[in-house]
Every structure is written in structure tokens, then in C-alpha cells.
C-alpha positions as CSV (number, residue, x, y, z in Angstrom):
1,X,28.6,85.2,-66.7
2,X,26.5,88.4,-65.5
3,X,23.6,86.8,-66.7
4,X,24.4,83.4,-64.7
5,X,25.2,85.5,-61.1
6,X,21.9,87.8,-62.3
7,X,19.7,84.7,-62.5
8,X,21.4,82.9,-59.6
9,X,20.8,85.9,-57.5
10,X,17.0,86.1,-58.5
11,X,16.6,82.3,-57.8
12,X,18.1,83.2,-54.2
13,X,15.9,86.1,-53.6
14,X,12.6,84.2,-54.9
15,X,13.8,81.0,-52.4
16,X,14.5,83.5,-49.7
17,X,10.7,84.3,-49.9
18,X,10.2,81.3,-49.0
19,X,12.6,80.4,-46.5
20,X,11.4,81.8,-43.4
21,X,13.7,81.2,-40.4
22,X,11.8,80.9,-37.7
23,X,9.4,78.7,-39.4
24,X,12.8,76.7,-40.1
25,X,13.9,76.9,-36.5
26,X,10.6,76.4,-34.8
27,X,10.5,73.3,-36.7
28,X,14.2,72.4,-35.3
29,X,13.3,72.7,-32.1
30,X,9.7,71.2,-32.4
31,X,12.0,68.1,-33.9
32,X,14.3,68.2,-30.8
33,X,11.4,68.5,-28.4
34,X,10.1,64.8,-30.2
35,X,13.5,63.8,-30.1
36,X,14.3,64.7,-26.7
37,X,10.8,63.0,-25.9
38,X,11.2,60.0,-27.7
39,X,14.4,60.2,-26.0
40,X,13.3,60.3,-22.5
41,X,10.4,58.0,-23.3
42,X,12.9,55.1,-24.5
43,X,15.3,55.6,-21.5
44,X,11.9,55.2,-19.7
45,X,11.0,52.0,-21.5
46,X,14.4,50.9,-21.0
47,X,14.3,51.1,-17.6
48,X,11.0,49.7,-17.0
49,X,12.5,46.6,-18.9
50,X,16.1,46.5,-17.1
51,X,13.7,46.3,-14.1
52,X,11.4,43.9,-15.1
53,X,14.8,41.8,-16.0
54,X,16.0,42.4,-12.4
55,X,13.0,41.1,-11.0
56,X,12.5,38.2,-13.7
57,X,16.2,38.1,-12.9
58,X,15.5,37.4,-9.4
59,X,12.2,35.5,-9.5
60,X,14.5,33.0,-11.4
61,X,16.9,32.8,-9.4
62,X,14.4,32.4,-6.8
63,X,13.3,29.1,-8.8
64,X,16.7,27.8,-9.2
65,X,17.3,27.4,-5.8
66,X,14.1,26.0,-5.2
67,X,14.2,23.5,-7.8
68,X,17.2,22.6,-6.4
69,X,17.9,19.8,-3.9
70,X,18.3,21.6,-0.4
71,X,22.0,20.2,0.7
72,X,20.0,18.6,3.8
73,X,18.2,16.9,1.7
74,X,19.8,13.1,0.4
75,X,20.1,13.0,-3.7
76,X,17.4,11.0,-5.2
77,X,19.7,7.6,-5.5
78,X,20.4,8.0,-1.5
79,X,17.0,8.4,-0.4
80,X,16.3,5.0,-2.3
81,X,19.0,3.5,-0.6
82,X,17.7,4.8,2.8
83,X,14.5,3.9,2.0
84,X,15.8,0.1,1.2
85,X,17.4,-0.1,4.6
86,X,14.5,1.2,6.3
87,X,12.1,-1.4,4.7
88,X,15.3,-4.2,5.4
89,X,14.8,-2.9,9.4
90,X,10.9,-2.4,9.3
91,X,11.3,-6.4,7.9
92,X,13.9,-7.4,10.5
93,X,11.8,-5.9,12.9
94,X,8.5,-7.2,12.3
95,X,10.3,-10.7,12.5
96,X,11.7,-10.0,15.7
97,X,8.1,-8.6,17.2
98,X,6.7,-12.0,15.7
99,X,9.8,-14.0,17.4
100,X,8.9,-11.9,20.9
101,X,5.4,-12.7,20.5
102,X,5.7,-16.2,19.6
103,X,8.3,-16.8,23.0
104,X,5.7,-14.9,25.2
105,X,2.7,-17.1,23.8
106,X,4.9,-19.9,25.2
107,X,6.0,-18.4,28.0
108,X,2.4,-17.9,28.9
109,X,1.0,-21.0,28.7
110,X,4.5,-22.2,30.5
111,X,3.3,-19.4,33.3
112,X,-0.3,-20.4,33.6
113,X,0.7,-24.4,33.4
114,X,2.7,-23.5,36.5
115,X,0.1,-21.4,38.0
116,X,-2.3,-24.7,37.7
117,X,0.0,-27.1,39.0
118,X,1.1,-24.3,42.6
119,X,-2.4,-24.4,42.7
120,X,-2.4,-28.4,42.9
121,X,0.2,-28.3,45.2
122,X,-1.3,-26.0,47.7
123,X,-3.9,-28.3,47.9
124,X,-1.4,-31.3,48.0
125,X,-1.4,-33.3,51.0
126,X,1.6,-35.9,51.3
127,X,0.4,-37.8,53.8
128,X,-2.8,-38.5,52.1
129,X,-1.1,-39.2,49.1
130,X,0.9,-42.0,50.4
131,X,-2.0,-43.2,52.6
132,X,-3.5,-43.5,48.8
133,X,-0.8,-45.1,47.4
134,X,-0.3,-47.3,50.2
135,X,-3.1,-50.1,48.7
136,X,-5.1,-51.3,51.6
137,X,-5.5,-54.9,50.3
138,X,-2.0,-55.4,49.6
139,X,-1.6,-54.5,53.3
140,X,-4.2,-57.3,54.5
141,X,-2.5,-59.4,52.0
142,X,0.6,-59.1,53.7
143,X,-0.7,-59.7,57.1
144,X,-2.9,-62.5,56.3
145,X,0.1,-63.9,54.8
146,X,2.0,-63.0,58.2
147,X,-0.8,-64.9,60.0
148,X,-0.3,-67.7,58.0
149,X,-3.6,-67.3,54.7
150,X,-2.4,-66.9,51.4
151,X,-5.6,-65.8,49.4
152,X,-5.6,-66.5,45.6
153,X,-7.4,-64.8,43.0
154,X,-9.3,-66.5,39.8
155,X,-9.2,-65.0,36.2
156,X,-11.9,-62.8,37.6
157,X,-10.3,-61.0,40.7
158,X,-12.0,-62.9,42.7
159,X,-11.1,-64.8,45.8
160,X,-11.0,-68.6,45.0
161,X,-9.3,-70.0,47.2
162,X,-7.4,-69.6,50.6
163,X,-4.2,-71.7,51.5
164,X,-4.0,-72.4,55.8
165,X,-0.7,-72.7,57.0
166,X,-1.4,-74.3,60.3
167,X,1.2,-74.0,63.5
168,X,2.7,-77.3,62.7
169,X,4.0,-76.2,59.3
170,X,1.4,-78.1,57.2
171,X,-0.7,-76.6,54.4
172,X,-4.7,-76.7,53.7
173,X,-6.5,-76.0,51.0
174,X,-9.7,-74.3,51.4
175,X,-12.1,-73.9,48.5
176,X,-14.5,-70.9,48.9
177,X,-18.2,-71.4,47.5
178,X,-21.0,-68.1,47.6
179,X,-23.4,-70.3,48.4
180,X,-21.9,-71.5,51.8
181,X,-22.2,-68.9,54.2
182,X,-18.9,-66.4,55.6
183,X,-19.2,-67.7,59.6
184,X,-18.3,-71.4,58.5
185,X,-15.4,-70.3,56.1
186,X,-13.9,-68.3,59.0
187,X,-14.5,-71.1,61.9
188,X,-13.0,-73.8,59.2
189,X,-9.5,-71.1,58.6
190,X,-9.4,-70.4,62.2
191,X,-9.4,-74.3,63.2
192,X,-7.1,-74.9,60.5
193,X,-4.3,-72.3,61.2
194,X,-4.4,-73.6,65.1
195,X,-3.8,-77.0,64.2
């Protein structure tokens, strides 16, 4: 067994040459210093990227609400609806506008119609207008009748003849020619109607 310690020990002492500790622990604590900088470079990275994840975190929250429908804004089936009504009244009204229009077209022509016939009867003069419609030969008529003639008229409107009723109550034809002159027509009436 002296010969197993003996070798063990001059295995130990030949390794021992080759240990050296403060190559060993400058090695350590180069590995620590990595470590610790790795370390420290991760947490760094980490919180880089838990605040880019805020921010995306934000930015997309952000873009939720805005691809959302503001609550003052009708949902998509209520702004058809409202649009429906809107063209139903924009219709309705157009009708109406046309209806309005139409009644003052009328009313119009009903206003200048009446302005035309004010303007007629400013100018209007009753007394004239029965003077007009009182027919001058009618009148004669009558009051040659009322002196006793009674003119008759031919298919022509002319005169053709002329009945005399004299005082005594008798009548007399008297035949009218053109050819016989007026003055002997009215002596032969006037002789006739005295009779």
C-alpha cells in the first residue's frame, strides 16, 4: 500500500505543478465578470423588450379603440336604417316641393288672370256698357212700332217691307223698292198713318 500512497503522492505533486491557483481563480472571476456581463446585458435586453411590449402594448390598444365604433356613432345596421328614413324624407319632400310648386304655378296664373281682369274693370264703364247693350235699332223698332210702322226684314236683313197702321185702326202694306227714291216712301207712310 506504501507504494500506492508513494505514487499517489507523486501524481499530486506533479499535478500541483500544474495547478496554479491564481491562474485557477483569475479564470473564476474572468468567468463571473462574463457572467455578470452577460447577466446585465440580458436584464438589459429584457428590459428593452418588456418596453417595446409596453409600448406595442399600448400602440395596440391604441388601435383597438380606434377600430372600434365610437359609442356616438350608430352601429352599421342603424346607420342604414337612418339612412333609409332620410332618403323616405328627402322623397316625401321632394314630392311636397313639387306639390308647392305645382299649387303656386296655379296660383299664379289665378293671380295674374285676376290682375288682367282689375285691369278691365278699372277701365269698365257701366253706363257705356249698357248704352252698348241697349241695341239702337231695337229701340227705333219699338218706337216705330209705338207710332204705328212695323218694319219687316227679308232673308237678307233687309228692310222689305213696312206695315202703316193708320189712326182709324186700318192696316197698309207698303212695299219698299231701291230704285224709288226715300222722300216718296216717307210722304206715302206719313199720309198713310194720318189716315
Amino acid at each position: 500500500m506504501s507504494i500506492e500512497i508513494s505514487e499517489t503522492v507523486k501524481v499530486i505533486m506533479e499535478m500541483t505543478a500544474m495547478m496554479d491557483p491564481e491562474d485557477d481563480y483569475n479564470t473564476i472571476v474572468e468567468a463571473e465578470e462574463k457572467i455578470k456581463a452577460s447577466r446585465a446585458q440580458k436584464e438589459k435586453e429584457l428590459e428593452e423588450a418588456h418596453a417595446n411590449l409596453r409600448a406595442l402594448s399600448k400602440n395596440l390598444e391604441v388601435a383597438r379603440q380606434s377600430a372600434k365604433r365610437p359609442k356616438s356613432v350608430p352601429s352599421a345596421e342603424v346607420h342604414a336604417a337612418t339612412v333609409n328614413e332620410l332618403d323616405d324624407s328627402k322623397l316625401s319632400l321632394v314630392k311636397s316641393i313639387s306639390d308647392a310648386e305645382n299649387l303656386l304655378a296655379s296660383q299664379e296664373a289665378e293671380l295674374a288672370a285676376l290682375k288682367e281682369e282689375y285691369q278691365s274693370l278699372e277701365h269698365y264703364d257701366p253706363a257705356t256698357e249698357h248704352e252698348k247693350d241697349l241695341d239702337g235699332t231695337a229701340l227705333r223698332l219699338k218706337i216705330y212700332r209705338g207710332i204705328g210702322f212695323e218694319i219687316a226684314m227679308n232673308d237678307k236683313n233687309q228692310v222689305s217691307n213696312v206695315l202703316v197702321r193708320s189712326q182709324s185702326g186700318d192696316v197698309h202694306p207698303v212695299y219698299l223698292d231701291v230704285d224709288q227714291p226715300q222722300t216718296e216712301y216717307t210722304h206715302q207712310l206719313w199720309k198713310l198713318a194720318a189716315s
